[in-house]
N, CA, C and O atoms as a Tinker XYZ file with bonds, in Angstrom:
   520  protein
     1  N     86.773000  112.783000   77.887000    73     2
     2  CA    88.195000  112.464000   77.889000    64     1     3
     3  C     88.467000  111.322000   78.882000    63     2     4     5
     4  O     87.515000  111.010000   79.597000    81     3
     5  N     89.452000  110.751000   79.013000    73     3     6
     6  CA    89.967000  109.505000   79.868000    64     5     7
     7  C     89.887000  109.647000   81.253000    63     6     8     9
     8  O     89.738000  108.765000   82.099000    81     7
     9  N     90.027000  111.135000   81.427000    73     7    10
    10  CA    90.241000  110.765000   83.064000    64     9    11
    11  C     89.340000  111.741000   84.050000    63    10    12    13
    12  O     89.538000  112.065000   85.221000    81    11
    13  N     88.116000  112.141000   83.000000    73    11    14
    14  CA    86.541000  112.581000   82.991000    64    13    15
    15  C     86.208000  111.378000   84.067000    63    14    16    17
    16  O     86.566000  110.214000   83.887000    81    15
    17  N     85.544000  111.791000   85.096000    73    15    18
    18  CA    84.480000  111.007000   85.886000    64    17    19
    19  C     84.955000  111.097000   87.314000    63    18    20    21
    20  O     85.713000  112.041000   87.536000    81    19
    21  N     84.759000  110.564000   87.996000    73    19    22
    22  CA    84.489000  110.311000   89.790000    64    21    23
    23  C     85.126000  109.346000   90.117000    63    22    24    25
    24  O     84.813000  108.179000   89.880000    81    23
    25  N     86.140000  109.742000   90.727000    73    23    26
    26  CA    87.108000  108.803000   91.333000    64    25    27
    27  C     87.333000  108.692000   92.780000    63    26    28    29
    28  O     87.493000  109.748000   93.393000    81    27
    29  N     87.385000  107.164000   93.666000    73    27    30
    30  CA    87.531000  107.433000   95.103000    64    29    31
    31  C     88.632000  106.401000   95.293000    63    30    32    33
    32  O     89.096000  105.424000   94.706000    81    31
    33  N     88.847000  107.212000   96.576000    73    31    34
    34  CA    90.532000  106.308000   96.916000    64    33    35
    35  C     90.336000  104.733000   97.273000    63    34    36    37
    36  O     89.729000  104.444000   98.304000    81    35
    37  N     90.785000  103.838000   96.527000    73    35    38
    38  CA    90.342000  102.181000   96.971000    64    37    39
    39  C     91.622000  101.594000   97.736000    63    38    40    41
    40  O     91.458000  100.558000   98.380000    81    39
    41  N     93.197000  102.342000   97.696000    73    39    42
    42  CA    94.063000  102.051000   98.503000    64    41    43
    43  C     95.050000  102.753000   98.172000    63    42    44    45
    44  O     94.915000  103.229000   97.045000    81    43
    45  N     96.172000  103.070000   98.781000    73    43    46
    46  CA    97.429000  103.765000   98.848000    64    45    47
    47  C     98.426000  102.388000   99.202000    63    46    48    49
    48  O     98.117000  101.293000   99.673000    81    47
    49  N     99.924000  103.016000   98.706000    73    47    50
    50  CA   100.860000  102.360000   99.025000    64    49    51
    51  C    102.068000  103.060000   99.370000    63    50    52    53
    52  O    102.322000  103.976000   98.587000    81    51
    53  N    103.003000  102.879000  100.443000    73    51    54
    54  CA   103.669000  104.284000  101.128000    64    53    55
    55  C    103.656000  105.101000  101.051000    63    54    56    57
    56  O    104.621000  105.803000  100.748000    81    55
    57  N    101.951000  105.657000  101.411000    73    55    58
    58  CA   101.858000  106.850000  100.834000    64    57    59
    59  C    102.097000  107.881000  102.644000    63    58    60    61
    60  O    102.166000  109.084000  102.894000    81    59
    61  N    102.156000  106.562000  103.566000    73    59    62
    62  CA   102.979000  107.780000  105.357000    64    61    63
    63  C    104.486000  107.781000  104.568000    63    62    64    65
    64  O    105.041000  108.875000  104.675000    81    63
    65  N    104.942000  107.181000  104.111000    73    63    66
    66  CA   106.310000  107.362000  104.229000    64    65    67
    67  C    106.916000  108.389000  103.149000    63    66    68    69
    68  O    107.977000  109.012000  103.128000    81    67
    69  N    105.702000  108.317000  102.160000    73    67    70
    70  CA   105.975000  109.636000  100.997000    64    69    71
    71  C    105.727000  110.764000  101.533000    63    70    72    73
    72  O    106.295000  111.782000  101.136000    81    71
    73  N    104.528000  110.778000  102.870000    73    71    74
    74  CA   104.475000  112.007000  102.932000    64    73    75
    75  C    105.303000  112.678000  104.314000    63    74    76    77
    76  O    105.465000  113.870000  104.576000    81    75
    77  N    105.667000  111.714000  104.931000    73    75    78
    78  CA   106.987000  111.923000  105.823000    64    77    79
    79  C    107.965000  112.193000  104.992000    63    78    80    81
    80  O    108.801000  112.530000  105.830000    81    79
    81  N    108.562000  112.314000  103.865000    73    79    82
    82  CA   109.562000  112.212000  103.398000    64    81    83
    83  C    108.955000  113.493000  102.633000    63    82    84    85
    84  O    109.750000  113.850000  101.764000    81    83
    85  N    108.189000  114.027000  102.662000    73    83    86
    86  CA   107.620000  115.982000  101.699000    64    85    87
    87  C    107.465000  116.817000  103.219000    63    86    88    89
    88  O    106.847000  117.857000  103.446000    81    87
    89  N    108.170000  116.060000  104.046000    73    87    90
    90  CA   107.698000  117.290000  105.826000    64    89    91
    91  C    106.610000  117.401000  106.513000    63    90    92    93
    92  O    106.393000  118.221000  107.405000    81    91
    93  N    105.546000  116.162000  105.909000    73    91    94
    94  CA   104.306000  116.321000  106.891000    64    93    95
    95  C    104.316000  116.067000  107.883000    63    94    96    97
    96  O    105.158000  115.170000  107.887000    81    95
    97  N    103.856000  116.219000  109.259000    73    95    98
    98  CA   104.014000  116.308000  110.599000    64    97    99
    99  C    103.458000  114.308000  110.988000    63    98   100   101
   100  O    102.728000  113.624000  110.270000    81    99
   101  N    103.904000  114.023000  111.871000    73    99   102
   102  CA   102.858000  112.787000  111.868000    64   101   103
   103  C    101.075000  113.016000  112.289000    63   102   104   105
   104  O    100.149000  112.510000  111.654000    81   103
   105  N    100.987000  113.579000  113.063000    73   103   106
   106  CA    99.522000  114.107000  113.100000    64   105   107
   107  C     98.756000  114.064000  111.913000    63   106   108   109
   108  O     97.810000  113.279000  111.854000    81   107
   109  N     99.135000  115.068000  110.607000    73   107   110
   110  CA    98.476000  115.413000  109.906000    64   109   111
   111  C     98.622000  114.196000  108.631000    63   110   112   113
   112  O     97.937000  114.209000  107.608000    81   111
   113  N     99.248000  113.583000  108.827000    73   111   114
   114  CA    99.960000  112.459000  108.188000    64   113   115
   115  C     98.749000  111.398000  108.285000    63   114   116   117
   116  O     97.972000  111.101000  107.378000    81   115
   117  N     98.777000  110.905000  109.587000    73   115   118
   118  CA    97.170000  110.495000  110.272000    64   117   119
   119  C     96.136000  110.425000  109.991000    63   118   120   121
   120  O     95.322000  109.512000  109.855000    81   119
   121  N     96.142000  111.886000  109.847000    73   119   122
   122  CA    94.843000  112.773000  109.538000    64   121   123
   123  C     94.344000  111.929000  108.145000    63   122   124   125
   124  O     93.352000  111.206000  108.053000    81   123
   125  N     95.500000  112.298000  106.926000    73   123   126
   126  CA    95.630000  112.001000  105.494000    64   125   127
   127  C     95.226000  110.381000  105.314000    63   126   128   129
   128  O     94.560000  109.915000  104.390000    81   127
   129  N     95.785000  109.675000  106.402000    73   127   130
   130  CA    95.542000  108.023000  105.914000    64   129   131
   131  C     93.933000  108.128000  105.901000    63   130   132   133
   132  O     93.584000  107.537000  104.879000    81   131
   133  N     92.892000  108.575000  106.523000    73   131   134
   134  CA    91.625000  108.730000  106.392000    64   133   135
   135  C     90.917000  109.503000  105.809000    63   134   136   137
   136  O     89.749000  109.446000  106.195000    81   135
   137  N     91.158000  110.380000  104.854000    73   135   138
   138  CA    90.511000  111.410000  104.410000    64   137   139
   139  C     89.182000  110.708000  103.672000    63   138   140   141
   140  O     88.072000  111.204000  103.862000    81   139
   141  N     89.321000  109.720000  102.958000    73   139   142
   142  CA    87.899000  109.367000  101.681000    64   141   143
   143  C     88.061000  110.433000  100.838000    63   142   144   145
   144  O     87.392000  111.443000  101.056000    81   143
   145  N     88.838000  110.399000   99.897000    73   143   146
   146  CA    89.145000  111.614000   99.163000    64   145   147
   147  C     88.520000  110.995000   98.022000    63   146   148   149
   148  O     88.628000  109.826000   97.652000    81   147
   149  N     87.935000  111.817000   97.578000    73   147   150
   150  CA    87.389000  111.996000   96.092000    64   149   151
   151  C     87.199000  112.603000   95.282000    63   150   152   153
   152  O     86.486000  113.562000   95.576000    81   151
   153  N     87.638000  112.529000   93.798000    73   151   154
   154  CA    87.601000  113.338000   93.053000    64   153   155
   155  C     86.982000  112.798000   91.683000    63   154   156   157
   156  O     86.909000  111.704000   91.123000    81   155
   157  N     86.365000  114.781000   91.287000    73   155   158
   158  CA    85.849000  114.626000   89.593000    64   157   159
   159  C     86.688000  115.298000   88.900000    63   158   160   161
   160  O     87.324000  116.206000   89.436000    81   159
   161  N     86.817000  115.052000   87.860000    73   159   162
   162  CA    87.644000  115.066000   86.840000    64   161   163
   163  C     86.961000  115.715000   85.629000    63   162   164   165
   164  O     85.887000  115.190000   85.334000    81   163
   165  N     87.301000  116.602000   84.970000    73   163   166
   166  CA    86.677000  116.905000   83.844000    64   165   167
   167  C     87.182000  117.671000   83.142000    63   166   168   169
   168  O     87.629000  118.739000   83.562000    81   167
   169  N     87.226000  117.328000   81.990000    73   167   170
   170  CA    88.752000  117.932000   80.819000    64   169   171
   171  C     87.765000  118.306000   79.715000    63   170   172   173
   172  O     86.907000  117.584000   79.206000    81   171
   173  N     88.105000  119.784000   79.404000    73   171   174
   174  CA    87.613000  120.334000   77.974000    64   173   175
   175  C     88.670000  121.430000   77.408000    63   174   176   177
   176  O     88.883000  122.636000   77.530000    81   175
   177  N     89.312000  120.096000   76.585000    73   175   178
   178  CA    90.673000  121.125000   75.570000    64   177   179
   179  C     91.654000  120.921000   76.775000    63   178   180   181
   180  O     91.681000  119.893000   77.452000    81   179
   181  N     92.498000  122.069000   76.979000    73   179   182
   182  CA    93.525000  121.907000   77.727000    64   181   183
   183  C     93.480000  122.078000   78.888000    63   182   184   185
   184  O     94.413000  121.800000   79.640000    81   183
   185  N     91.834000  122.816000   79.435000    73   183   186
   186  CA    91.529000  123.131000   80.752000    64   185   187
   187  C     90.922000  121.774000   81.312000    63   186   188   189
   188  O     90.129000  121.102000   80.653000    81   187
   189  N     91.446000  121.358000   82.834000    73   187   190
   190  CA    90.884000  120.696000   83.382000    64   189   191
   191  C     90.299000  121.541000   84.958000    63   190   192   193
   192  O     90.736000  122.558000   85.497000    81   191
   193  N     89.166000  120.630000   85.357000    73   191   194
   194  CA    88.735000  120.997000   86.329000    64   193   195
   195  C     88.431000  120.050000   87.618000    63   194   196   197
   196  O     87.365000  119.439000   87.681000    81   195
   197  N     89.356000  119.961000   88.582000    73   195   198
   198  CA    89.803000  118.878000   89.211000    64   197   199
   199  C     88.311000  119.047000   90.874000    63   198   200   201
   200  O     88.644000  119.990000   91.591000    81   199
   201  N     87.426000  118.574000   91.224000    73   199   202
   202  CA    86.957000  118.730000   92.453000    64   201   203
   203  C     87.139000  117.776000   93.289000    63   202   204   205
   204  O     86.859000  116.595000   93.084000    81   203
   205  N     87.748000  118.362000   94.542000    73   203   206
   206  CA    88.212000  117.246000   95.504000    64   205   207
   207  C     87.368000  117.681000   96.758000    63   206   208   209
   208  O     87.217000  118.774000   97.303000    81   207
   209  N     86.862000  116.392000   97.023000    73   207   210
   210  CA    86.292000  116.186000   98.524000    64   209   211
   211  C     86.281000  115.431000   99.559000    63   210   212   213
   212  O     85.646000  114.395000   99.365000    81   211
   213  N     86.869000  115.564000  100.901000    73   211   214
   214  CA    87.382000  114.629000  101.840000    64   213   215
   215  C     86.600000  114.704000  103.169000    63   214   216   217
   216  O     85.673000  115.460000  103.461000    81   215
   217  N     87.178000  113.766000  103.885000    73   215   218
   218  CA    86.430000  114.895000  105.135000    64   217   219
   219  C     87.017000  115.535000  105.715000    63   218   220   221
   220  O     86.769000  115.719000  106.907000    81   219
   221  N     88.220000  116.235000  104.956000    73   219   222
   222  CA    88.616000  117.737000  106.006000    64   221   223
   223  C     88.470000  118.654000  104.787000    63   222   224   225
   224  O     89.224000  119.622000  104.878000    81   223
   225  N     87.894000  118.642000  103.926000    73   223   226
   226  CA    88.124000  119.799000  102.777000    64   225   227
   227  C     87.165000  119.113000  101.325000    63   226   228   229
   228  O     86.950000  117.989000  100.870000    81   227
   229  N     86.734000  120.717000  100.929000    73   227   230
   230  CA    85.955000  120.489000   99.930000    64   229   231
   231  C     86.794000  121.733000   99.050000    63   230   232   233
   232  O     86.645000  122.888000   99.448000    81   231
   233  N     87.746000  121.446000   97.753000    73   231   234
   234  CA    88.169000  122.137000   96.489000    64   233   235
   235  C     88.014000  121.964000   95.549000    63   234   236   237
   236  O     87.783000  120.832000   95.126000    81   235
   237  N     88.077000  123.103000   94.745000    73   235   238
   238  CA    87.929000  122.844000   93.387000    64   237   239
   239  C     89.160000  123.910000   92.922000    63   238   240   241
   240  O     89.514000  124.994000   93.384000    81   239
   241  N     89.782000  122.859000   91.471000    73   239   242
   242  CA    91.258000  123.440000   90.930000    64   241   243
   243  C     91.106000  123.415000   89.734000    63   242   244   245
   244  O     90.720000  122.470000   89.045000    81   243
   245  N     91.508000  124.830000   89.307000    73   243   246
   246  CA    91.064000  124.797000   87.530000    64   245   247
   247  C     92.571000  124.727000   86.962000    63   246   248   249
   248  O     93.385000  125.570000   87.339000    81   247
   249  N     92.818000  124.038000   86.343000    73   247   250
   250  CA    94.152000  124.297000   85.740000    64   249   251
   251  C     94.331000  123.979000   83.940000    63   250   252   253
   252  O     93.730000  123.087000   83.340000    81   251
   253  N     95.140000  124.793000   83.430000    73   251   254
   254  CA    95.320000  124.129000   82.099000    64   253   255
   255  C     96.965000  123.735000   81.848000    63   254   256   257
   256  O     98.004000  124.263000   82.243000    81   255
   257  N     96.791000  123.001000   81.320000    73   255   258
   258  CA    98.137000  122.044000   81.045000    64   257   259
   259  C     99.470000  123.098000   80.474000    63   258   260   261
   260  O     99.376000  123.984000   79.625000    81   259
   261  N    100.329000  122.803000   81.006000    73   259   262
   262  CA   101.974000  123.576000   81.188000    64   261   263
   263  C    101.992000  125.015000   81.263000    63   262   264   265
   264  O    102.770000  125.872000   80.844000    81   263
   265  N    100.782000  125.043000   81.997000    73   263   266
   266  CA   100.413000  126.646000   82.780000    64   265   267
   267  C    100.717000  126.468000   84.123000    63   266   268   269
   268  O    100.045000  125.730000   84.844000    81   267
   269  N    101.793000  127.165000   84.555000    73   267   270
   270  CA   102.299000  127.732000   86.239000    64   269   271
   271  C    100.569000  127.896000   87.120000    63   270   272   273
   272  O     99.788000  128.825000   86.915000    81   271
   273  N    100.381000  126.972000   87.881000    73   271   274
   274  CA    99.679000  127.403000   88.886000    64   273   275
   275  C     99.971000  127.296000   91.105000    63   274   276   277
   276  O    101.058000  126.945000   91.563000    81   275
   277  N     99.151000  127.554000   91.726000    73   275   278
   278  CA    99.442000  127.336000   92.988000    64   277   279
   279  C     98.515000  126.971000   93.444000    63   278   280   281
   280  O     97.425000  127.351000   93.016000    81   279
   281  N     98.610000  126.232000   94.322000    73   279   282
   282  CA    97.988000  124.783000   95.092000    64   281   283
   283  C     98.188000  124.406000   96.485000    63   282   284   285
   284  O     99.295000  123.929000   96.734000    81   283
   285  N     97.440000  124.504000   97.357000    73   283   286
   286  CA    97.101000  124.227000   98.481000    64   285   287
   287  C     96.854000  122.629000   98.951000    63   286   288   289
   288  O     95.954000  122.106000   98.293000    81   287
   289  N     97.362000  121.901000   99.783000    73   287   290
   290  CA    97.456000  120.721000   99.824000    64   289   291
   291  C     96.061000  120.508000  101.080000    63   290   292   293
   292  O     95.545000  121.596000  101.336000    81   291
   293  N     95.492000  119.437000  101.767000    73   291   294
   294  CA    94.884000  119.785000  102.478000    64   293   295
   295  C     95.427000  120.295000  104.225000    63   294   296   297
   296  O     94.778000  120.846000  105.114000    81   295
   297  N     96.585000  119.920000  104.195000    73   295   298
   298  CA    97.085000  119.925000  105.230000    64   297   299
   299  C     97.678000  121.936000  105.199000    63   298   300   301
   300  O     98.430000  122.415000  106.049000    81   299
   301  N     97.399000  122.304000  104.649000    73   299   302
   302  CA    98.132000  123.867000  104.257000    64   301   303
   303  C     98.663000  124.093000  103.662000    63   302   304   305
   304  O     98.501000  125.174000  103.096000    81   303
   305  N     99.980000  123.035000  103.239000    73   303   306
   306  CA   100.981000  123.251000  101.941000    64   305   307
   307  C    101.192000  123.523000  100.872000    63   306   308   309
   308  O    101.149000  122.591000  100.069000    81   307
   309  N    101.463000  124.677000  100.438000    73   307   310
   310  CA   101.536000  125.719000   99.901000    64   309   311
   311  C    102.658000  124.828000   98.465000    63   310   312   313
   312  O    103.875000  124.745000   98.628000    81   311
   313  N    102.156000  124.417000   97.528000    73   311   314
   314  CA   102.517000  124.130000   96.394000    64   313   315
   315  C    102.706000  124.901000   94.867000    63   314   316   317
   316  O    101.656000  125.451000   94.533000    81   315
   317  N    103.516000  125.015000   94.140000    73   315   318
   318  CA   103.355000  125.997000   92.901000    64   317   319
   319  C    104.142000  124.973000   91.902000    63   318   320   321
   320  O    105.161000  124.371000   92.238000    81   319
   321  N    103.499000  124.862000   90.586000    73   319   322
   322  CA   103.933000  123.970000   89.201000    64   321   323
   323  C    102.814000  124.008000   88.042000    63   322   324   325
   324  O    101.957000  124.849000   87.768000    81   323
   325  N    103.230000  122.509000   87.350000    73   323   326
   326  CA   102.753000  122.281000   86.494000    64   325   327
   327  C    102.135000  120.901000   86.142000    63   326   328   329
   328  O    102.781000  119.979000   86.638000    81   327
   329  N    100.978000  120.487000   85.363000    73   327   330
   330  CA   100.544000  119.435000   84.594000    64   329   331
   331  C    100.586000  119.418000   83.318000    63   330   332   333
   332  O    100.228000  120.473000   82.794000    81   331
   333  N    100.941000  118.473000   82.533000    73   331   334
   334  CA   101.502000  118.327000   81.598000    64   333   335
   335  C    100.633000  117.022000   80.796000    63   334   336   337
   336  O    100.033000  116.254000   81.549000    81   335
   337  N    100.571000  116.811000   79.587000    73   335   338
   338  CA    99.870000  115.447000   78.896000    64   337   339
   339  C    100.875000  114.963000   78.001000    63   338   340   341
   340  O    101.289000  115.497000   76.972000    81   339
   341  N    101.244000  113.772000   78.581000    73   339   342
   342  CA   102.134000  112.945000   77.593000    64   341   343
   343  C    101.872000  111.786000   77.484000    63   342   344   345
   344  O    102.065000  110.965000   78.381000    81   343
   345  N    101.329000  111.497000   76.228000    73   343   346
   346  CA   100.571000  110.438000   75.986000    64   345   347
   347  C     99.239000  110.282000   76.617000    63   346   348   349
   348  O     98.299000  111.073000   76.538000    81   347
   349  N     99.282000  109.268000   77.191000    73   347   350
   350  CA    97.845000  108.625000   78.452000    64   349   351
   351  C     98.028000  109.099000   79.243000    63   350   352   353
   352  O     97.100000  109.001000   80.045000    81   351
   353  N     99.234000  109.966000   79.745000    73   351   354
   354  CA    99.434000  110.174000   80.983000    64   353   355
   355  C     99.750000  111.723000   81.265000    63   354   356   357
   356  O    100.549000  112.310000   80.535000    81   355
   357  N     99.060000  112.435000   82.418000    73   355   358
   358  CA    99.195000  113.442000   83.017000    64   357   359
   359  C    100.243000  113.376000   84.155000    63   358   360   361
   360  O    100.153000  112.706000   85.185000    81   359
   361  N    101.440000  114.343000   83.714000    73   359   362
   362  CA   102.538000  114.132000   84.274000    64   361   363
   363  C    102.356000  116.094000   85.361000    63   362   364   365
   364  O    102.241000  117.183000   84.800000    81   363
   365  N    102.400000  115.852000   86.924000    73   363   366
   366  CA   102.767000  116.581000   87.543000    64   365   367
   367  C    104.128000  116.585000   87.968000    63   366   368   369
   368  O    104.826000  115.692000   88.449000    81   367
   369  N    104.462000  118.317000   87.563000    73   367   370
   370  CA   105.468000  118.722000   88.398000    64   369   371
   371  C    105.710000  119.696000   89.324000    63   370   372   373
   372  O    105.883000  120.740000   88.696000    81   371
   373  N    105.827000  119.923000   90.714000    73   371   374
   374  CA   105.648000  120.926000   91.436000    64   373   375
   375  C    106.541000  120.761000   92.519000    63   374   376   377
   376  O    107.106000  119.731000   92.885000    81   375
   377  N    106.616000  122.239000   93.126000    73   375   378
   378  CA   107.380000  122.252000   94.453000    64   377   379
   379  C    106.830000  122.804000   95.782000    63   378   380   381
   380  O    105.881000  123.587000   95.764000    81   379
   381  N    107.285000  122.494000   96.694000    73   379   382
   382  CA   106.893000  122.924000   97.736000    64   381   383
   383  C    107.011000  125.005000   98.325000    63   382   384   385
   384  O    108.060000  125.518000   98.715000    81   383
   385  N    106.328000  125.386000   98.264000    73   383   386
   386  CA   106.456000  127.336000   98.417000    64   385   387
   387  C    107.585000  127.274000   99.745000    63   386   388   389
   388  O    108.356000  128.227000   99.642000    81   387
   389  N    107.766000  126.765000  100.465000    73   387   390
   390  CA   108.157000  126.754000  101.743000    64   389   391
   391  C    109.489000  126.329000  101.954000    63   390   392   393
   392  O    110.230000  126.903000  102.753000    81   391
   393  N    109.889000  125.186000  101.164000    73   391   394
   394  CA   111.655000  124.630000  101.411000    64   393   395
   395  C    111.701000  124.360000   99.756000    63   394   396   397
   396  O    112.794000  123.955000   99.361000    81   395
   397  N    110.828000  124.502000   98.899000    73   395   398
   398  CA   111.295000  123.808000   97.547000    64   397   399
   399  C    111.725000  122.172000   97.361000    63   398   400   401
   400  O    112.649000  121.905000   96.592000    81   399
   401  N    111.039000  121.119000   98.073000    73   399   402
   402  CA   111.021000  119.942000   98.175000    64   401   403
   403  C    110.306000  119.722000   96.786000    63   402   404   405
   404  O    109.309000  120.418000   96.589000    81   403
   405  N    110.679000  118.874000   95.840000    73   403   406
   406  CA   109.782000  118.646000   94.231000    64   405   407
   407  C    108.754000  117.541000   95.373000    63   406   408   409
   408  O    108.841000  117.004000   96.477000    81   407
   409  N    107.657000  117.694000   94.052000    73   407   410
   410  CA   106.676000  116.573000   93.831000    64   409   411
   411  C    106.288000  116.606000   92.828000    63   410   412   413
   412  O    105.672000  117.456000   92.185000    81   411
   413  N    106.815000  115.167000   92.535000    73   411   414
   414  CA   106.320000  114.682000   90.940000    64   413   415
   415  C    105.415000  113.815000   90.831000    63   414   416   417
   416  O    105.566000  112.760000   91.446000    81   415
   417  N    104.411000  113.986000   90.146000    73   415   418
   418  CA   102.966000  112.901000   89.989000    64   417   419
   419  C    102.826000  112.138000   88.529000    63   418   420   421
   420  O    103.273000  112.624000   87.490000    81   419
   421  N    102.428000  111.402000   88.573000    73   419   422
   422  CA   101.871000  110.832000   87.202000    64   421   423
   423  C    100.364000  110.494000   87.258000    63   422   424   425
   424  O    100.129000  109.823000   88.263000    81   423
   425  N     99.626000  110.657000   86.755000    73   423   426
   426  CA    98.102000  109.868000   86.488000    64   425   427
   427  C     98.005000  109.374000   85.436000    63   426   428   429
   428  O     98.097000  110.071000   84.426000    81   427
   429  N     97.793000  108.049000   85.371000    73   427   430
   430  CA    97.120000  107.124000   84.458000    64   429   431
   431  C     96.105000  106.726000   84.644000    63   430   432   433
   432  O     95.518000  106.906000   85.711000    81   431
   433  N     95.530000  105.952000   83.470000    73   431   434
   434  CA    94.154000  105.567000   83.717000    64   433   435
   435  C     94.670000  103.762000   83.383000    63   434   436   437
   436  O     94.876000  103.308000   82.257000    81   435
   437  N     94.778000  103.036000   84.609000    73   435   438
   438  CA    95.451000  101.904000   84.263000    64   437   439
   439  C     94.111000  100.542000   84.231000    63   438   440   441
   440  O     94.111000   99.957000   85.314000    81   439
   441  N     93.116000  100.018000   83.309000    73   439   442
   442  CA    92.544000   98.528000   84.153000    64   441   443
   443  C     91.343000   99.638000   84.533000    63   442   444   445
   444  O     90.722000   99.353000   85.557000    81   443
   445  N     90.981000  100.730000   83.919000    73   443   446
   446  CA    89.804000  101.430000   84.145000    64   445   447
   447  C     89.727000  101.736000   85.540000    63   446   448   449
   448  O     88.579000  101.759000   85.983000    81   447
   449  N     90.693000  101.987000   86.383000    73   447   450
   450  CA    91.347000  102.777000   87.545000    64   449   451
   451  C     92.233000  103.902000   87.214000    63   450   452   453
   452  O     93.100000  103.832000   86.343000    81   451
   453  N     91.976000  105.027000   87.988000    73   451   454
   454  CA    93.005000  105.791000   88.278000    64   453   455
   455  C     93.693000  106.014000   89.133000    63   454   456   457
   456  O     93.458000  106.504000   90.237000    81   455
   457  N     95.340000  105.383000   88.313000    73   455   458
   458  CA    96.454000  105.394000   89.328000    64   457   459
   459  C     97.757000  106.686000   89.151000    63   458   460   461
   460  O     98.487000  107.011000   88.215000    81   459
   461  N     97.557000  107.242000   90.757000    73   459   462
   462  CA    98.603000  108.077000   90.774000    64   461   463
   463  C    100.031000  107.748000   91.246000    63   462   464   465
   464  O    100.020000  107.133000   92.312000    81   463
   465  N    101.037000  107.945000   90.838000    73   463   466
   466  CA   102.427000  107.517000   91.232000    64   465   467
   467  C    102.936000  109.109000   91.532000    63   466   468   469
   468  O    102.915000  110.098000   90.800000    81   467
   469  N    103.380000  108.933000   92.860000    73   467   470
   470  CA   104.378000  110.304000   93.323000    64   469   471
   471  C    105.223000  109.833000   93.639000    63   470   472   473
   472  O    105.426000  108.648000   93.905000    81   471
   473  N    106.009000  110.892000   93.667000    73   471   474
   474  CA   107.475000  110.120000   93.765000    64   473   475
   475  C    108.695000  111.211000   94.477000    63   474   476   477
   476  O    108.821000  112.268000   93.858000    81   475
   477  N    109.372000  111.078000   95.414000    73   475   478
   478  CA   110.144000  111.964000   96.434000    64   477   479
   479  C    111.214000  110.750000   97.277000    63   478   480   481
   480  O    111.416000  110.553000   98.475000    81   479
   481  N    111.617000  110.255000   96.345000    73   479   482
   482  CA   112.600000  109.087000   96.477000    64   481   483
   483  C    111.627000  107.774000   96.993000    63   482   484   485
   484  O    111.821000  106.732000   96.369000    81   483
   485  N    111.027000  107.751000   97.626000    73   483   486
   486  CA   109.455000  106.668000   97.973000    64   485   487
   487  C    108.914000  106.861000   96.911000    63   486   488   489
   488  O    108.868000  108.016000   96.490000    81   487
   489  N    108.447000  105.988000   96.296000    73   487   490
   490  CA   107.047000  105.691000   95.465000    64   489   491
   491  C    105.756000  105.479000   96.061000    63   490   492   493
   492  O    105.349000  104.384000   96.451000    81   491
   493  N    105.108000  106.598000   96.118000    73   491   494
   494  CA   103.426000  106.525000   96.558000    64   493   495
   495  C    102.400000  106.314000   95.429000    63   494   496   497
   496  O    102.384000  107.021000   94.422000    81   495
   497  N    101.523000  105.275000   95.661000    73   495   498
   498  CA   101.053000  104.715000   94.864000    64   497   499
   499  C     99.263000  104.433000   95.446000    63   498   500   501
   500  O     98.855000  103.663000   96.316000    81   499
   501  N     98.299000  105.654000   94.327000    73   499   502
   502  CA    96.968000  105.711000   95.129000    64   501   503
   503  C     96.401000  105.167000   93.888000    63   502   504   505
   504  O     96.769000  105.368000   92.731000    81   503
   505  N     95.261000  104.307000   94.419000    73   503   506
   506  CA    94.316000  103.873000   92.903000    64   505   507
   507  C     93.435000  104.158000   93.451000    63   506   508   509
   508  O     93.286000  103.978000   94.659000    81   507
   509  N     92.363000  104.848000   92.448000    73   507   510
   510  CA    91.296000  105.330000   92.360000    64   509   511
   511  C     90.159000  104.429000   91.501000    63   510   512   513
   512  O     90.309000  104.061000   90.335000    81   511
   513  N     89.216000  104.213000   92.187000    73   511   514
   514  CA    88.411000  103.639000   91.080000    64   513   515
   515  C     87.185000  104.539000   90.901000    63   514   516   517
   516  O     87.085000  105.582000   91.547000    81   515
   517  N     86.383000  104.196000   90.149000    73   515   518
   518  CA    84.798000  104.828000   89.300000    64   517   519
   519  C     83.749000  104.487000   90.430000    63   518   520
   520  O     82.557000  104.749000   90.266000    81   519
């Protein structure tokens, strides 16, 4: 499927000020501008299986599309929603367990990169490449 394979972070774009603006502390905020996050991707039918590895955390997230799940951010944050496929694009929607702050995601596969757009009045903007 499209968005099958190994992806690592090649740059962000307000992505302190997106995450100042979801309640992250500045510390851990910090923390986040350095992680080397990377992820595999691997879709069969409606289940995907997301593995992320940084250097503060190693997960793995099984989810299938417009199935309620809960989600742990690396920083602790306690997340609960949904992923969705519309069109090319995997549309997240979720909230925060704690104040109910949304976070909305998109993934595309744009130029054989994967780009995520979140959005919490800032537009955060991570591309991933192969």
């Amino acid at each position: 499927m499209a968005f099958d394979g190994t992806w690592k972070v090649d740059r962000n774009e307000n992505y302190d000020k997106f995450m100042e603006k979801m309640g992250i502390n500045i510390v851990k905020r910090k923390l986040a501008a350095h992680d080397n996050l990377k992820l595999i991707i691997t879709q069969e039918g409606n289940k995907f299986t997301v593995k992320e590895s940084s250097a503060f955390r190693n997960a793995e997230i099984v989810f299938e599309l417009g199935v309620t799940f809960n989600y742990s951010l690396a920083d602790g944050t306690e997340l609960t929603g949904t992923w969705s496929l519309e069109g090319n694009k995997l549309i997240g929607k979720f909230s925060r367990v704690d104040n109910g702050n949304a976070l909305n995601a998109v993934r595309e596969i744009i130029g054989g990169e994967l780009v995520q757009v979140s959005c919490k009045r800032i537009i955060a903007i991570s591309q991933r490449k192969q």
